[in-house]
C-alpha positions in Angstrom: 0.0 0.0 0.0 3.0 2.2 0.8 4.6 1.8 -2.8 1.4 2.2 -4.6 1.1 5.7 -2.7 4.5 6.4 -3.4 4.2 6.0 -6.9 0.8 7.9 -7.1 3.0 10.9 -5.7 5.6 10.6 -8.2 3.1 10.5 -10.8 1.3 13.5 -9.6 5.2 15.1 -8.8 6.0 13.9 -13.0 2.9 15.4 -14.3 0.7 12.2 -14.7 -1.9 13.8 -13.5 -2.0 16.1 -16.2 -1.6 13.6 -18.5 -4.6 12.2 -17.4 -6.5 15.4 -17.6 -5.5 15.8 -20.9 -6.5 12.2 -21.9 -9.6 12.9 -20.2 -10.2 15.9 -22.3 -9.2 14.9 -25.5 -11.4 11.7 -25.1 -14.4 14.4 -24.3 -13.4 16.5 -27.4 -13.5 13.0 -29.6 -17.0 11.9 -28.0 -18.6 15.4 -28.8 -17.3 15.6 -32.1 -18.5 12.3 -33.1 -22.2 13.5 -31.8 -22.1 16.7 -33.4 -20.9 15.1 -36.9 -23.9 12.7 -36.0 -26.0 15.6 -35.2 -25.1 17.3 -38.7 -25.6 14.5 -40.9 -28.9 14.1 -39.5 -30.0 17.1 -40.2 -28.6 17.2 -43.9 -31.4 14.0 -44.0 -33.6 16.0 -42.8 -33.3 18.2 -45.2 -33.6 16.1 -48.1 -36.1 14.5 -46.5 -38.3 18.0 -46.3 -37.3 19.0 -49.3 -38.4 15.2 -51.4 -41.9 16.1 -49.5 -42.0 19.6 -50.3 -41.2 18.9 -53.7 -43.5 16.5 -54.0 -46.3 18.8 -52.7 -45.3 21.3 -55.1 -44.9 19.3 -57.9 -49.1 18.4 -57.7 -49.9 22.3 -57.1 -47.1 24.1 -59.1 -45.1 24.0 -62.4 -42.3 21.5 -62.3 -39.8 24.4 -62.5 -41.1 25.7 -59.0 -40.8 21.8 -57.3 -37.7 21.5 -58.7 -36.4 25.1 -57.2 -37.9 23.9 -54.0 -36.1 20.7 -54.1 -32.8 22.2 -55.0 -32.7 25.1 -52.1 -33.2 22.1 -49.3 -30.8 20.0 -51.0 -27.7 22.9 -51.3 -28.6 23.3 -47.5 -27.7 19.4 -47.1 -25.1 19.8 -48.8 -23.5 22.8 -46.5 -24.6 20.2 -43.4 -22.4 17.1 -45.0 -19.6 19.6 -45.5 -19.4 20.7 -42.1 -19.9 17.3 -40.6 -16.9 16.2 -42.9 -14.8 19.0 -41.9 -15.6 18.1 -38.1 -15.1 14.1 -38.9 -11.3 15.1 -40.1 -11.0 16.7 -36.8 -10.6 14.0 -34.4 -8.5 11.6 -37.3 -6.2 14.3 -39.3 -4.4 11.7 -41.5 -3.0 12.4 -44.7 -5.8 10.0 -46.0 -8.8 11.3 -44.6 -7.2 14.9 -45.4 -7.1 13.8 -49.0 -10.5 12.7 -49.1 -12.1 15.8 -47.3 -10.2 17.8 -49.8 -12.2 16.3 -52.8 -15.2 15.6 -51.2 -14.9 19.7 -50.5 -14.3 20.5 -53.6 -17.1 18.2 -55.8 -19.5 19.4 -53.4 -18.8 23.3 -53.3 -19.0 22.7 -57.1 -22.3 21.2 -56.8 -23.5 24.0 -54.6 -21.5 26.4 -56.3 -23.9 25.3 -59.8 -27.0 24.4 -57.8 -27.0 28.0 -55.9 -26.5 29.8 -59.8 -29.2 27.7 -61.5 -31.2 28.4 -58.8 -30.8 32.3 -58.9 -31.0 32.3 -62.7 -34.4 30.2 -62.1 -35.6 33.0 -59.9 -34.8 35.7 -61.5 -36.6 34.0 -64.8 -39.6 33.5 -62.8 -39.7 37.6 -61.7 
């Protein structure tokens, strides 16, 4: 019993406990990261989800032009929600490969929203 307090004081004396702390932490950071990317990807279901049933709605009541705008703004706002939660997945596991693939996967899908978002305007402004 002696030693094992003896060493707990030389670990507290050699920073250990610090060590733990941080351990501690960084496991924290890790756990709420995962639930946040979770959190994000859910909602970029969501709103696909809303926007399928929205367009859908429309699509019986409006011109297919009007469902398809409504369909397109939900599904750039998914898109902004998978980016983010991609960003925050690289976070917790920066290696070079899952740099590489946040990279592309960035790029195609500012693209995509990058088209989606100017179709959409040019649709709008048609439409005035």
């Amino acid at each position: 019993a002696l030693n094992s307090i003896l060493n707990a004081r030389d670990e507290i004396s050699d920073g250990g406990i610090w060590m733990f702390e941080l351990a501690f932490l960084r496991e924290i950071l890790i756990s709420s990261v995962h639930f946040l990317q979770l959190s994000l990807e859910t909602i970029s279901v969501i709103c696909v989800v809303i926007g399928l049933l929205k367009f859908m709605g429309a699509g019986l009541i409006k011109t297919g032009r009007t469902a398809r705008f409504c369909f397109g703004d939900w599904l750039a706002t998914a898109h902004e929600f998978q980016l983010a939660a991609d960003i925050l997945a690289t976070t917790v596991d920066p290696d070079l490969d899952s740099l590489i693939k946040l990279a592309i996967i960035a790029v195609i899908r500012t693209f995509l929203n990058y088209f989606l978002t100017k179709e959409l305007e040019h649709q709008a402004i048609n439409e005035k």
